[in-house]
N, C-alpha and C positions, 0 to 999 in steps of 0.2 A: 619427566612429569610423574611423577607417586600418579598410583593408581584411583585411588579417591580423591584428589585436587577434589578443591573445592567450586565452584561453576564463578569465584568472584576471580578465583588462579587464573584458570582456564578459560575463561571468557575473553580479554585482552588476547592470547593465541588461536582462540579462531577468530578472533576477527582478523589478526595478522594472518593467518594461513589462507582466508578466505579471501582476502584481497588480495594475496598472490593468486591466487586459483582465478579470481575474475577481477582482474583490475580495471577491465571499463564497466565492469556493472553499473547501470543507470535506470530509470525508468524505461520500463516497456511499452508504454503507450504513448502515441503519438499525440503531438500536442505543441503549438506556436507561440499561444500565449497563455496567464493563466485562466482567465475562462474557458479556455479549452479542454484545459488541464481538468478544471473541478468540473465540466461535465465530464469529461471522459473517465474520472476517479468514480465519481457516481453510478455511470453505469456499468463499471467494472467490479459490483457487488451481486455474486451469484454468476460472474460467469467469466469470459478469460479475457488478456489483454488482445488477444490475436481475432478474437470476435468483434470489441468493441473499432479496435483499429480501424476492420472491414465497413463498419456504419459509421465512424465518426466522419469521415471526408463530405459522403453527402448532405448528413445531418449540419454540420459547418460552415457546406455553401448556402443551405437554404437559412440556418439561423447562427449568422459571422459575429454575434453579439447578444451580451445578456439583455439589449435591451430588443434586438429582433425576436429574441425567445419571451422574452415578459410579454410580447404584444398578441401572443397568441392566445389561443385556449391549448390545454395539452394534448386533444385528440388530433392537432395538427401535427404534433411531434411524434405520439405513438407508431404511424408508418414507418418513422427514419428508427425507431431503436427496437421495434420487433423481436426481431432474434437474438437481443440480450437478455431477454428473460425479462418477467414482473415488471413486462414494458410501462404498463397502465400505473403503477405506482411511480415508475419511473419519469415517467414523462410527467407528470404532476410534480414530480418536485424540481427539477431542470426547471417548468414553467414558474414553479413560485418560490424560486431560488434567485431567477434573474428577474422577477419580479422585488424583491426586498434588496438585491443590488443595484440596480435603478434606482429606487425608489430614497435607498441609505447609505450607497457608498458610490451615486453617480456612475453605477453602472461597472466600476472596478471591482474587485475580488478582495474583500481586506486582508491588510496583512496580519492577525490575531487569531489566537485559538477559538477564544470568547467569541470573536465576531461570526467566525464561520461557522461556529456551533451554534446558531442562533440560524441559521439558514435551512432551509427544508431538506430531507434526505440528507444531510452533511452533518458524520459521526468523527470521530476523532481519527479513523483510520484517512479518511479523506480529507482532513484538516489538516492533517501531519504530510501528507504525499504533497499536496500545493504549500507548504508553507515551506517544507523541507525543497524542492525541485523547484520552485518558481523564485522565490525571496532568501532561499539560503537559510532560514532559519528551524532549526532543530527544535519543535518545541515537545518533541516525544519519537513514540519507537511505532512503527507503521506494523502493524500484528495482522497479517492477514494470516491464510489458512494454510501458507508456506512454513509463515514465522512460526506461528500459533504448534505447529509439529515438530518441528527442529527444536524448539524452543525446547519441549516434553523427551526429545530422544538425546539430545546432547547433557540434559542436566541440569540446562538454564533458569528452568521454574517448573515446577512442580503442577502449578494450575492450567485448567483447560480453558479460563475464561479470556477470552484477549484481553478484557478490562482491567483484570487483575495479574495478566502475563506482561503484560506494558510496564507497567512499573517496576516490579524484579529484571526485565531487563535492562529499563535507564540506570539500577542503580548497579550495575554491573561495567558497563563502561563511561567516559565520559560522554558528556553531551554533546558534543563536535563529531561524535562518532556514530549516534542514535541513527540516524538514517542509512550510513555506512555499513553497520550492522544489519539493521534487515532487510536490504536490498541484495547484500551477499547470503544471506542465508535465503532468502527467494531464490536468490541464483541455484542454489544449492540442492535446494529444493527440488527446484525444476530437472537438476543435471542428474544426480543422485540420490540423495535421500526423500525420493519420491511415495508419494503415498502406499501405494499397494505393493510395491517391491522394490524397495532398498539397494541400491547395490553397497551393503556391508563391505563387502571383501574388496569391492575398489574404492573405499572410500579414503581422499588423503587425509581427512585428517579423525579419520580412526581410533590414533592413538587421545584424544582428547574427548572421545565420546564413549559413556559409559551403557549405554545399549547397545554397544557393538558385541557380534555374538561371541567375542575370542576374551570379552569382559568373565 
């Protein structure tokens, strides 16, 4: 691989090298159906899957459906999501999320970009996680703040926005592979090229990232 490959080269190889490295990479949060799913995506903004995990089980038994959540006010749900952070916003859009499901799609999750973007607190990063993990459909690239750095050290896009990181990445690989892609670079994330210390020097696939320090 030339030294300056260009990130459309080089892109297809980590995604190959990365699915060697994790080939069961999947979603980290737990979740049965997808209402579960789109709350558990929601409150996984601002804080980690491994915290939410811990609240979703009780939050789940007390409200097993979007229509047991529409029937409340949300300072009944702020208890159960606490220590997720920006609970109070939180819990405000859980209740009038499963409010406008009930009310528009009988209580299911639809299956569209359009539709979910139209439901409270549900951005495109959470539209893309239940659309891609529940129904199989890829309708973009999940840019959290794994992606969003990988993205900037590998070479991938140049921008810091996720808004504008998401597209330079879909057109980098195909779209059967969009969520392929940044679940393994989460992965990656998480294992080695971690925020505040990198491990450069073990990193495998090294040879295809251009902020590595032997660049």
């Amino acid at each position: 691989m030339p030294r300056f490959a260009s990130a459309r080269q080089r892109a297809p190889l980590i995604l190959e090298r990365l699915g060697e490295l994790y080939p069961d990479a999947t979603c980290s949060l737990d979740w049965r159906n997808p209402y579960e799913l789109l709350v558990a995506t929601m409150l996984s903004a601002q804080c980690t899957d491994v915290r939410v995990n811990l609240v979703t089980p009780a939050l789940f038994e007390r409200f097993p459906d979007a229509a047991a959540a529409a029937a409340v006010d949300s300072d009944a749900v702020e208890p159960y999501v606490k220590s997720t952070g920006f609970y109070r916003n939180k819990a405000k859009h859980i209740v009038a999320a499963c409010r406008l499901l009930v009310e528009h799609h009988g209580g299911a999750v639809p299956r569209t970009m359009e539709e979910l973007l139209l439901l409270p607190g549900v951005a495109r990063k959470t539209a893309s996680v239940v659309l891609a993990w529940c129904y199989g459909i890829n309708a973009g690239v999940t840019v959290d703040t794994h992606v969003s750095r990988l993205s900037q050290r590998l070479g991938l896009s140049r921008r810091s926005d996720p808004r504008t990181i998401e597209p330079d990445l879909m057109r980098l690989v195909p779209q059967a592979d969009w969520q392929n892609l940044s679940i393994r670079l989460i992965f990656h994330g998480r294992a080695v090229c971690t925020a505040r210390k990198p491990r450069c020097l073990d990193c495998p696939i090294a040879a295809l990232c251009p902020s590595h320090p032997g660049r």
